[in-house]
PDB file with SEQRES, HELIX, SHEET and CRYST1 records, atoms N, CA, C and O in Angstrom:
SEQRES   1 A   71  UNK UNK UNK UNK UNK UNK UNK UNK UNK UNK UNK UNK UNK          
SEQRES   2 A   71  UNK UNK UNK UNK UNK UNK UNK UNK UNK UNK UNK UNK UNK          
SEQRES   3 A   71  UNK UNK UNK UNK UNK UNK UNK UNK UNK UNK UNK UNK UNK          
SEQRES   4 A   71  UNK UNK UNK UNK UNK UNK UNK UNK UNK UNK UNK UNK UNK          
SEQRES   5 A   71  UNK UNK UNK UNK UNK UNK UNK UNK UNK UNK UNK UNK UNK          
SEQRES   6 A   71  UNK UNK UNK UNK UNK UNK                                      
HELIX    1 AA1 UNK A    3  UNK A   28  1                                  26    
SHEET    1 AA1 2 UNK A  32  UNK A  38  0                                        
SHEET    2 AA1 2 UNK A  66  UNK A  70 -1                                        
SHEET    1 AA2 2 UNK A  41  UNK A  45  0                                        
SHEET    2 AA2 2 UNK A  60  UNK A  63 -1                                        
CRYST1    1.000    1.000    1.000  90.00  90.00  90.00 P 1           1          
ATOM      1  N   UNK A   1       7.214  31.185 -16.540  1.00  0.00           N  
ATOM      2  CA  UNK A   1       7.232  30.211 -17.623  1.00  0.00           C  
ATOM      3  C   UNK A   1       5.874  29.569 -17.849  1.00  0.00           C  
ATOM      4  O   UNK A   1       5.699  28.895 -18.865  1.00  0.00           O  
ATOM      5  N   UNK A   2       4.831  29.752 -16.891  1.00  0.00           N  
ATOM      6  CA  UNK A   2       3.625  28.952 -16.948  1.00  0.00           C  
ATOM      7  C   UNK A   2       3.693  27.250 -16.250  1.00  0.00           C  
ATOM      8  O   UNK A   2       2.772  26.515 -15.894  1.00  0.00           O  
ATOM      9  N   UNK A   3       4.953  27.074 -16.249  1.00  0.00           N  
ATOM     10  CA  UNK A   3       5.047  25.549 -16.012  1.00  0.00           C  
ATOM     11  C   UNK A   3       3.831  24.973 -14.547  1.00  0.00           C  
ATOM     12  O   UNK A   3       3.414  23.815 -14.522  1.00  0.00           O  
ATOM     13  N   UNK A   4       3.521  25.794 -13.693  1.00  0.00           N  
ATOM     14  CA  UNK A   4       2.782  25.948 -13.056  1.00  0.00           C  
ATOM     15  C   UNK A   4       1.390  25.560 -13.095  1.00  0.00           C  
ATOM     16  O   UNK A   4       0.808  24.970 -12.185  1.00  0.00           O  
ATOM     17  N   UNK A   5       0.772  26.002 -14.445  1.00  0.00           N  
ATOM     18  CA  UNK A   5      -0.003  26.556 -14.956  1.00  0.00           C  
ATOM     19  C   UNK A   5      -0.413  24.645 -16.083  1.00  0.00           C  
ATOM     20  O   UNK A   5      -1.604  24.411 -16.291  1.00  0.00           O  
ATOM     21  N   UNK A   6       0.264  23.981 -16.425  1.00  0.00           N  
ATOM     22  CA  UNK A   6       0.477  23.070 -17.233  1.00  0.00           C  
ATOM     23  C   UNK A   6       0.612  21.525 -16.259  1.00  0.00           C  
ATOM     24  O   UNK A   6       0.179  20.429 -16.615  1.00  0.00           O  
ATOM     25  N   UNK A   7       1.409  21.869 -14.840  1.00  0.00           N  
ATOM     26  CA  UNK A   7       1.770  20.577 -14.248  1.00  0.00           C  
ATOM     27  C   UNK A   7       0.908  19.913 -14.491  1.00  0.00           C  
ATOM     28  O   UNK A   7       0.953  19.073 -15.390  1.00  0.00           O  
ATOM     29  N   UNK A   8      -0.724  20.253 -13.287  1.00  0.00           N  
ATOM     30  CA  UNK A   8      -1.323  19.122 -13.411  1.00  0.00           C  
ATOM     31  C   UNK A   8      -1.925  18.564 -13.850  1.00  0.00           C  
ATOM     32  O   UNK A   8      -2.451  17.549 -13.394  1.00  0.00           O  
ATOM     33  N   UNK A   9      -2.142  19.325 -15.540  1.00  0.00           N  
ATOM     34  CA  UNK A   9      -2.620  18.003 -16.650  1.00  0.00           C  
ATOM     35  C   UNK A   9      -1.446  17.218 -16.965  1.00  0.00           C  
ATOM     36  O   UNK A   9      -1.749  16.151 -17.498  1.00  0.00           O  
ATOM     37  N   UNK A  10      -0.188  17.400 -16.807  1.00  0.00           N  
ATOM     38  CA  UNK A  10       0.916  16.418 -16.872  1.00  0.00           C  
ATOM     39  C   UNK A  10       1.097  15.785 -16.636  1.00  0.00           C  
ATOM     40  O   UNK A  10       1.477  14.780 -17.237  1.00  0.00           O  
ATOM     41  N   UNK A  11       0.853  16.090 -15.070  1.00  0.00           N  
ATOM     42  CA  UNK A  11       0.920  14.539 -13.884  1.00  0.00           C  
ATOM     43  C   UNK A  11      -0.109  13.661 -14.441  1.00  0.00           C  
ATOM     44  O   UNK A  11       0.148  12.464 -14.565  1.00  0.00           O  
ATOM     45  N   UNK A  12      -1.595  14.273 -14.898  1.00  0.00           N  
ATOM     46  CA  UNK A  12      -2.173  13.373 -14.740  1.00  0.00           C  
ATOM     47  C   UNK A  12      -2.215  12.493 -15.608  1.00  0.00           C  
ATOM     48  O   UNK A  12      -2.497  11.305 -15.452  1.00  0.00           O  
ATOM     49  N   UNK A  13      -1.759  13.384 -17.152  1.00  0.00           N  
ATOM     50  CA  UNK A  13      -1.383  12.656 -18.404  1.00  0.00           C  
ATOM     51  C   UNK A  13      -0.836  11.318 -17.969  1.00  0.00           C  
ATOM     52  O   UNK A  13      -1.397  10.224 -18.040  1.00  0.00           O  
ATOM     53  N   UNK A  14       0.902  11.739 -17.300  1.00  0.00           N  
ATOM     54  CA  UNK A  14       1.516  10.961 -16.733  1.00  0.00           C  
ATOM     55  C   UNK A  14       1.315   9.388 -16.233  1.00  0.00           C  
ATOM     56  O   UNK A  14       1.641   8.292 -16.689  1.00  0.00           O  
ATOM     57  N   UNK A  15       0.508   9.918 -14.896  1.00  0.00           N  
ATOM     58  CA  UNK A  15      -0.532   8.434 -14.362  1.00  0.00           C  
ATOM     59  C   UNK A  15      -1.168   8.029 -14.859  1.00  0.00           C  
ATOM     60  O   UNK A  15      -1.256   6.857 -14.493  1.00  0.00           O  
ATOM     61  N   UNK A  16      -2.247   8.391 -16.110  1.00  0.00           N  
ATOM     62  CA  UNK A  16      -2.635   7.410 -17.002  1.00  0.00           C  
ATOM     63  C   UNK A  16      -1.950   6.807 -17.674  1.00  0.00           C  
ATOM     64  O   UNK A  16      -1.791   5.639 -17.320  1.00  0.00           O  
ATOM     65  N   UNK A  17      -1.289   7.219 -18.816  1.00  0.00           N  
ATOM     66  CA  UNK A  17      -0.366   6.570 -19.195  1.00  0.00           C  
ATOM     67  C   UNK A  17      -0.001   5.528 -18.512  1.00  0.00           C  
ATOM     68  O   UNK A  17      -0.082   4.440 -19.081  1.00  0.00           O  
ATOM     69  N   UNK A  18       0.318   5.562 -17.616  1.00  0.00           N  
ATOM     70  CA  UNK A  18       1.170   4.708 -16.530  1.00  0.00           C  
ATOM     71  C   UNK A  18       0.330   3.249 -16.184  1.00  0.00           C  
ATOM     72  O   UNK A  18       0.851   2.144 -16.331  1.00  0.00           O  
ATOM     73  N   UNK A  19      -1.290   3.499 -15.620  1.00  0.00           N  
ATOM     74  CA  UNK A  19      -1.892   2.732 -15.878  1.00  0.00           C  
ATOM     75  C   UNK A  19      -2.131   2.044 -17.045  1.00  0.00           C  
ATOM     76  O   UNK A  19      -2.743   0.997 -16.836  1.00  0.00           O  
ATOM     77  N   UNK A  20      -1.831   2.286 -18.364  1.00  0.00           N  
ATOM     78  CA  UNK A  20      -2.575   1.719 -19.472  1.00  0.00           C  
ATOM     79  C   UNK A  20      -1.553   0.958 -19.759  1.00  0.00           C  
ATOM     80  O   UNK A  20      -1.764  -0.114 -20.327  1.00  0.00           O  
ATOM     81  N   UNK A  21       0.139   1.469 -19.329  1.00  0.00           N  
ATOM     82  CA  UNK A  21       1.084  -0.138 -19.884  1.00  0.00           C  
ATOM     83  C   UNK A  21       0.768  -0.913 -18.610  1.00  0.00           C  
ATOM     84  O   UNK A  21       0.598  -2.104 -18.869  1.00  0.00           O  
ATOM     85  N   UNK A  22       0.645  -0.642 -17.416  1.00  0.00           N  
ATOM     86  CA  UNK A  22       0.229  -1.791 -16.661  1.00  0.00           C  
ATOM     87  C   UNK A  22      -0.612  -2.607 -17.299  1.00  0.00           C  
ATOM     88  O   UNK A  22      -0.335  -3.651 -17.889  1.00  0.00           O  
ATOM     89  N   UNK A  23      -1.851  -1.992 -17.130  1.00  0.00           N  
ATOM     90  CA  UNK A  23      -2.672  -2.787 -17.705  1.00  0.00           C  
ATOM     91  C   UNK A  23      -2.357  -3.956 -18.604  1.00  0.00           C  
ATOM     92  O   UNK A  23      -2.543  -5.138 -18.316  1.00  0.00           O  
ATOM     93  N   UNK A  24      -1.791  -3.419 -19.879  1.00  0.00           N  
ATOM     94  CA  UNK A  24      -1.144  -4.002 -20.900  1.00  0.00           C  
ATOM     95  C   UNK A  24      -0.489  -5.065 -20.336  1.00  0.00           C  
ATOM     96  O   UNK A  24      -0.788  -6.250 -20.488  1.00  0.00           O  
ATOM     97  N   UNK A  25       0.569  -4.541 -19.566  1.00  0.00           N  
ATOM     98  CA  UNK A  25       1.457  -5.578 -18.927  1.00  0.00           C  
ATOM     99  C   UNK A  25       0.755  -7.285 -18.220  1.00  0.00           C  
ATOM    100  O   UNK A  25       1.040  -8.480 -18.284  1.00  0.00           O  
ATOM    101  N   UNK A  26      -0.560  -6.161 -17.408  1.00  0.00           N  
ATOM    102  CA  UNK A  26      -0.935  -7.564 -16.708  1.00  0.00           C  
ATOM    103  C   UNK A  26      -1.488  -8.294 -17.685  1.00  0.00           C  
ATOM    104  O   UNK A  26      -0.943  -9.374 -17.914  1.00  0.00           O  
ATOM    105  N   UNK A  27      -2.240  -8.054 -18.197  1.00  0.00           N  
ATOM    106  CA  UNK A  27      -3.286  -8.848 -19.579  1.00  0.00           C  
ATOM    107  C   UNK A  27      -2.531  -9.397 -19.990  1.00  0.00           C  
ATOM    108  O   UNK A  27      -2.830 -10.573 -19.787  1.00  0.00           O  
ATOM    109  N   UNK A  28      -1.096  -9.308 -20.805  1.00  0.00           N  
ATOM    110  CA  UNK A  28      -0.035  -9.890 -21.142  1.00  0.00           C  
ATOM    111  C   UNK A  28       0.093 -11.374 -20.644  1.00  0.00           C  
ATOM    112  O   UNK A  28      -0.046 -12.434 -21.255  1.00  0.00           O  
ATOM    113  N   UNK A  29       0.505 -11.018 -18.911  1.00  0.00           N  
ATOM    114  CA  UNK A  29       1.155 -12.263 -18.192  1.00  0.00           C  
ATOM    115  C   UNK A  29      -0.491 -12.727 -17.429  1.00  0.00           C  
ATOM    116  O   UNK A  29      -0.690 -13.089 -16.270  1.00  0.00           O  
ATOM    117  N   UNK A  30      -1.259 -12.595 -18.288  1.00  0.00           N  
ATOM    118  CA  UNK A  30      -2.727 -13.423 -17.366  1.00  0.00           C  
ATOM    119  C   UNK A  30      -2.377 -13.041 -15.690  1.00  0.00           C  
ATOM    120  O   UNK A  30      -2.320 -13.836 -14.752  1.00  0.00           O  
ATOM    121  N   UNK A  31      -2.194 -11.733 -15.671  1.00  0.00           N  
ATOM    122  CA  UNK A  31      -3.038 -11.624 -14.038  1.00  0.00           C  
ATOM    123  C   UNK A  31      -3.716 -10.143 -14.377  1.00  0.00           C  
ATOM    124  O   UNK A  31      -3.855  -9.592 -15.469  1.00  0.00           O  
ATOM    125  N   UNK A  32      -4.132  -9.648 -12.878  1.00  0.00           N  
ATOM    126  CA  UNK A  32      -4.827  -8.335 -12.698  1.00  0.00           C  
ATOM    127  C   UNK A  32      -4.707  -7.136 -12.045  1.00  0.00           C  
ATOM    128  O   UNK A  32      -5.183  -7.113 -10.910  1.00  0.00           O  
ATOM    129  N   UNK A  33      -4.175  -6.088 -12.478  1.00  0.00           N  
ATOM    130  CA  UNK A  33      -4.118  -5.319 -12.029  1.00  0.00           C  
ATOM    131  C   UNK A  33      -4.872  -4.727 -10.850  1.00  0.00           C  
ATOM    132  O   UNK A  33      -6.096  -4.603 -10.860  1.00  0.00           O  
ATOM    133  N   UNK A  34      -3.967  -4.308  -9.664  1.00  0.00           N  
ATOM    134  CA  UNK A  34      -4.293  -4.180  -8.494  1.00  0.00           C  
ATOM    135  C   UNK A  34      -4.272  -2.561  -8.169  1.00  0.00           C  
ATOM    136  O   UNK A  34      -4.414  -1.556  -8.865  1.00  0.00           O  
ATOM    137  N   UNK A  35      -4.134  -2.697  -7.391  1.00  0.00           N  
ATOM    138  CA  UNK A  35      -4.110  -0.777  -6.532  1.00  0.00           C  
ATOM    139  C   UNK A  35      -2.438  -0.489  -6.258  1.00  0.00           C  
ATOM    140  O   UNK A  35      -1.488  -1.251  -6.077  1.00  0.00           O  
ATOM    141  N   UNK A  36      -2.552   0.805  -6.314  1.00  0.00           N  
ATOM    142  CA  UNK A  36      -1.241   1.416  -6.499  1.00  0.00           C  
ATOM    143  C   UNK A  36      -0.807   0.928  -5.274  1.00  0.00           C  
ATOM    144  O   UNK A  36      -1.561   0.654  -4.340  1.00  0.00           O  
ATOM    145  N   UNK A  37       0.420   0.815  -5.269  1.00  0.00           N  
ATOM    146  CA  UNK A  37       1.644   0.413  -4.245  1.00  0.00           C  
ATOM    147  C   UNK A  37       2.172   1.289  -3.960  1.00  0.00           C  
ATOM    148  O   UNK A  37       2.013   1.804  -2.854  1.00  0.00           O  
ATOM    149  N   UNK A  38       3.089   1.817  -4.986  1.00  0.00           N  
ATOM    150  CA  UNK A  38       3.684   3.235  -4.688  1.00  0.00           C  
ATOM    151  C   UNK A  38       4.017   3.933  -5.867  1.00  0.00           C  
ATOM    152  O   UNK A  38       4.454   3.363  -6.867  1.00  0.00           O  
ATOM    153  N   UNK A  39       3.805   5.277  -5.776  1.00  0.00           N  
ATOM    154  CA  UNK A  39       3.910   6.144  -6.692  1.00  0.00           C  
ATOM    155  C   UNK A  39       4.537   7.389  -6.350  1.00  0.00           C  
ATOM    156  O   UNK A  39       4.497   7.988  -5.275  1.00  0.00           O  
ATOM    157  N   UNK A  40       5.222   7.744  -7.595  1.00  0.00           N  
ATOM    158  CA  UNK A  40       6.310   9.071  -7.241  1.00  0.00           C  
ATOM    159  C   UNK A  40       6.048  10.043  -8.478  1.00  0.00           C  
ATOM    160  O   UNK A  40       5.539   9.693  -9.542  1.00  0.00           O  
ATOM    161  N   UNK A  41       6.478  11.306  -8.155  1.00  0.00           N  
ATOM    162  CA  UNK A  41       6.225  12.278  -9.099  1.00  0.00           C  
ATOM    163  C   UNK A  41       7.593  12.452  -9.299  1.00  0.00           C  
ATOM    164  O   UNK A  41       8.225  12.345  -8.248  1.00  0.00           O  
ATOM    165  N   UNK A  42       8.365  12.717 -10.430  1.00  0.00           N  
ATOM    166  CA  UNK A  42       9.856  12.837 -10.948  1.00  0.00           C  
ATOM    167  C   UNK A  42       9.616  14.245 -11.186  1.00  0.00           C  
ATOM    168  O   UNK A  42       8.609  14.899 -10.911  1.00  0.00           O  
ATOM    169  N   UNK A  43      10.857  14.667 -11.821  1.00  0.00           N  
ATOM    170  CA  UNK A  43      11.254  15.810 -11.893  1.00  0.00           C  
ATOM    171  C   UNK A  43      10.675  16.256 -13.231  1.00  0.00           C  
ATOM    172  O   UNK A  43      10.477  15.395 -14.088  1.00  0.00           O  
ATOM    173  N   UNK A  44      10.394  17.509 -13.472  1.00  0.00           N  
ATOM    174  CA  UNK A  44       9.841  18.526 -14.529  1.00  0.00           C  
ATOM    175  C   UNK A  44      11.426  18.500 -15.388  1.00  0.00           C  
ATOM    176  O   UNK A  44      12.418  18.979 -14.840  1.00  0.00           O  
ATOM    177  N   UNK A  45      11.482  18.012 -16.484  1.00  0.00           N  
ATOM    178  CA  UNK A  45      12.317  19.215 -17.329  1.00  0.00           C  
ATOM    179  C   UNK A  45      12.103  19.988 -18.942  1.00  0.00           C  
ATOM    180  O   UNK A  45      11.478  19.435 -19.848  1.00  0.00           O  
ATOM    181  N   UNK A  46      12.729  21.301 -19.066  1.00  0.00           N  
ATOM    182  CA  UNK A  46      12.053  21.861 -20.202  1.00  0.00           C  
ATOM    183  C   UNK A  46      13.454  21.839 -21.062  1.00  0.00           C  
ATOM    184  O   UNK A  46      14.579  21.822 -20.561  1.00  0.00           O  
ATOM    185  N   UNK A  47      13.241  21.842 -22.025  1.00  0.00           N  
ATOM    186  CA  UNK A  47      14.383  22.197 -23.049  1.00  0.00           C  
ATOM    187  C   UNK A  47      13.978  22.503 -24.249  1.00  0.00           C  
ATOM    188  O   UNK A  47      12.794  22.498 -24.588  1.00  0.00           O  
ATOM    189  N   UNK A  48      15.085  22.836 -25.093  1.00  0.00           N  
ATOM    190  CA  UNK A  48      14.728  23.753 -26.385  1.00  0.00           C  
ATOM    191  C   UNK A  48      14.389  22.208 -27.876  1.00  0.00           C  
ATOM    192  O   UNK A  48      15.066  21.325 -28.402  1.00  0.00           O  
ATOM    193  N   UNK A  49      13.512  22.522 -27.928  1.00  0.00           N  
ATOM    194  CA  UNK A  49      12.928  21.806 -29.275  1.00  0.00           C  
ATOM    195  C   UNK A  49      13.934  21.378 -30.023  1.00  0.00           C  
ATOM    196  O   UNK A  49      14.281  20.204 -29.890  1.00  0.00           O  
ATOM    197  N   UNK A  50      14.548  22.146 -30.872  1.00  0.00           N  
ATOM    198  CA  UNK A  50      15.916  22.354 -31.465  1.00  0.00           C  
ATOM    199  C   UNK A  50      16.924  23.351 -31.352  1.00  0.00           C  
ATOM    200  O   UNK A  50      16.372  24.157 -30.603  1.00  0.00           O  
ATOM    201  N   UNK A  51      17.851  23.733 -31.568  1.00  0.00           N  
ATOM    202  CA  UNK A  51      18.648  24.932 -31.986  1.00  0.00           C  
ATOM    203  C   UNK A  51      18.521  25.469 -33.035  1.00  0.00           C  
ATOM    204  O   UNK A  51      19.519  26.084 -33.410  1.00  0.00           O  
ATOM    205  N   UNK A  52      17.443  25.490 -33.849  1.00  0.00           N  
ATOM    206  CA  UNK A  52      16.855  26.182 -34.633  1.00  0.00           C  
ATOM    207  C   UNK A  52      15.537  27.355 -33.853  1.00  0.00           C  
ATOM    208  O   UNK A  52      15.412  28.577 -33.762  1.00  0.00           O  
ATOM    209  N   UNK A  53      14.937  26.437 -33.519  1.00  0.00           N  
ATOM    210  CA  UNK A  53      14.046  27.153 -32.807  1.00  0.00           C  
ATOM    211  C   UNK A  53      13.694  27.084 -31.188  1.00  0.00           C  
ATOM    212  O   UNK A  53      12.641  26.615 -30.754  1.00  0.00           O  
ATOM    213  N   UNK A  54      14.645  27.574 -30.457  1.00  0.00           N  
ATOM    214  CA  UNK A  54      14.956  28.110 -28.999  1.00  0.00           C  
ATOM    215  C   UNK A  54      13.412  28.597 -28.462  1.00  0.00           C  
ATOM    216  O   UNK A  54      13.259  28.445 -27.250  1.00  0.00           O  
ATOM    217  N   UNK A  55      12.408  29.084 -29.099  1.00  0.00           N  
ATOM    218  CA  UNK A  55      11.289  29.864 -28.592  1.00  0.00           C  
ATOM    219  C   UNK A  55      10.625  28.700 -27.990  1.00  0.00           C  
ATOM    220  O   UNK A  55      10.156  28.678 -26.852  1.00  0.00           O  
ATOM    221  N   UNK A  56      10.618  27.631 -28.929  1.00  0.00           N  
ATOM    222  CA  UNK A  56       9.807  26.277 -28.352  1.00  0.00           C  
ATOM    223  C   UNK A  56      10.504  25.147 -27.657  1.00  0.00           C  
ATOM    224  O   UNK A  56      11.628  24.671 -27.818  1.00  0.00           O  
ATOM    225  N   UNK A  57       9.495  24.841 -26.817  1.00  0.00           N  
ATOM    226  CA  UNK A  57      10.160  24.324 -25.616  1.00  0.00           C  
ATOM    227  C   UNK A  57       9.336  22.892 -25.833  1.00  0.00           C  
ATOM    228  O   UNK A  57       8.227  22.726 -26.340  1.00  0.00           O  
ATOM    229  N   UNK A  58      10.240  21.937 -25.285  1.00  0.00           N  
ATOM    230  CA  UNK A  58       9.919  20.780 -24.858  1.00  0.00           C  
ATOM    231  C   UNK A  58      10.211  20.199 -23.244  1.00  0.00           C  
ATOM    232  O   UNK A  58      11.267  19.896 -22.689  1.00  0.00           O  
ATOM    233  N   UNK A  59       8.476  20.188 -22.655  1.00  0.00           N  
ATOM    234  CA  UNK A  59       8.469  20.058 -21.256  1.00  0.00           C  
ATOM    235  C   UNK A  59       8.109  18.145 -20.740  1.00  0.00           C  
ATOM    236  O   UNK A  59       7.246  17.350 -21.113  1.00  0.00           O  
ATOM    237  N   UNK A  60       9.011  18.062 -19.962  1.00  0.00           N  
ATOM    238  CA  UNK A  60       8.554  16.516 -19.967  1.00  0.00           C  
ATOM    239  C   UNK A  60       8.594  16.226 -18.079  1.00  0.00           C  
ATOM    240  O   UNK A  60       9.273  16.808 -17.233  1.00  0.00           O  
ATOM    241  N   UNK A  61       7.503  15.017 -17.903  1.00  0.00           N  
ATOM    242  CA  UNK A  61       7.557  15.268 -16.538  1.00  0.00           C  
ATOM    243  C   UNK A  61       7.635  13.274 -16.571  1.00  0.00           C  
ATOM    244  O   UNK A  61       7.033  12.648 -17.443  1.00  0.00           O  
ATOM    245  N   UNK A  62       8.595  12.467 -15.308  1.00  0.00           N  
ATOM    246  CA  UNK A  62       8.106  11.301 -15.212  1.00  0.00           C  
ATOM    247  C   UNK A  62       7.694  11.159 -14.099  1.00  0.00           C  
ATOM    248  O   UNK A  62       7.881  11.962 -13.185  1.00  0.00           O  
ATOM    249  N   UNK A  63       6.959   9.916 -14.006  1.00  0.00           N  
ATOM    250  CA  UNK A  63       5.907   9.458 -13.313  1.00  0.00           C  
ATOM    251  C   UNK A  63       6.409   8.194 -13.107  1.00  0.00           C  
ATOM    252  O   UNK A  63       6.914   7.601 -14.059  1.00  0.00           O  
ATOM    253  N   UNK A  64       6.328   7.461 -11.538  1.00  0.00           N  
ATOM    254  CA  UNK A  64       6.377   6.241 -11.325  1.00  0.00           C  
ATOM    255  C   UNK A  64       6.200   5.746 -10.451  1.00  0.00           C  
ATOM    256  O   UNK A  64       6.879   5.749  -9.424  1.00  0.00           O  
ATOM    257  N   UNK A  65       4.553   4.831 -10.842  1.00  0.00           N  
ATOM    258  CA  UNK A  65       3.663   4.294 -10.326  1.00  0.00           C  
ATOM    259  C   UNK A  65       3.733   2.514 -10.252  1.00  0.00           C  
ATOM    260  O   UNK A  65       3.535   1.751 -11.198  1.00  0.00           O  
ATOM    261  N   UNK A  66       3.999   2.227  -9.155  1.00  0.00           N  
ATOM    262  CA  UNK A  66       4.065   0.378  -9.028  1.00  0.00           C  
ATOM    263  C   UNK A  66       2.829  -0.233  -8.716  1.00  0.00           C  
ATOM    264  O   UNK A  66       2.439   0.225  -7.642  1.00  0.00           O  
ATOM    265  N   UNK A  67       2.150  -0.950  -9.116  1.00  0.00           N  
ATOM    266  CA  UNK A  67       0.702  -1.492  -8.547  1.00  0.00           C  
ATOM    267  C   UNK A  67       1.152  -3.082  -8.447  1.00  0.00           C  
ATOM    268  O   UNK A  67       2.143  -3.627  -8.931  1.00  0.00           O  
ATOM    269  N   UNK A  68       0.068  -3.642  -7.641  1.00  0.00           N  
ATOM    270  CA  UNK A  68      -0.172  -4.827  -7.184  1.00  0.00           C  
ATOM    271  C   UNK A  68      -0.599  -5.710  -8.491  1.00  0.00           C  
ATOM    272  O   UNK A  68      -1.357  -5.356  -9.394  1.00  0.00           O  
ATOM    273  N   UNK A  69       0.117  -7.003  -8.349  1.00  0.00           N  
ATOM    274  CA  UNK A  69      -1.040  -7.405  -9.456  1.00  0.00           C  
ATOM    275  C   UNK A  69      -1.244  -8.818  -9.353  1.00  0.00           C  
ATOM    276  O   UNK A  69      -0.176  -9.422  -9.246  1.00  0.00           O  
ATOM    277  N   UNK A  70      -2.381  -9.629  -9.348  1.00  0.00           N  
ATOM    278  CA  UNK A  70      -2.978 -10.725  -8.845  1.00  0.00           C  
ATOM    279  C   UNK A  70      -3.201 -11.604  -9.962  1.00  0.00           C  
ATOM    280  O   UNK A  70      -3.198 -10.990 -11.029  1.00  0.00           O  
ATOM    281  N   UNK A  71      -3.409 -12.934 -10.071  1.00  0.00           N  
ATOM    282  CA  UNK A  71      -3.134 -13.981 -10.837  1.00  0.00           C  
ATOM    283  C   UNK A  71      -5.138 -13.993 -11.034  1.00  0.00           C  
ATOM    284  O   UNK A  71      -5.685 -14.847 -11.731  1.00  0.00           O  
TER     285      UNK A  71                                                      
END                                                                             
């Protein structure tokens, strides 16, 4: 399938992402984002775009990353 081949710009997509609503988040409530706490890699899944078109796939991976965050 290639999925192999794709993970780890996913993951890393993933963890950014992940950082940038933190971020968001802390700026929000006036504190600062800290260093990761804990982080997990979720499960891969692929599925069909539509039932129109079965050839294309939609691959999604989650990510979840907790950080510290300081006043």
């Amino acid at each position: 399938t290639g999925l192999n081949d794709i993970k780890p710009a996913m993951v890393q997509e993933a963890t950014e992402k992940a950082r940038e609503v933190a971020d968001k988040f802390a700026k929000d409530s006036n504190s600062r984002l800290g260093k990761i706490k804990t982080a997990r890699q979720g499960q891969f899944s692929i599925s069909d775009r539509d039932s129109n078109t079965p050839q294309i796939k939609n691959v999604r991976v989650v990510t979840s990353v907790e950080y510290y965050l300081s006043d």
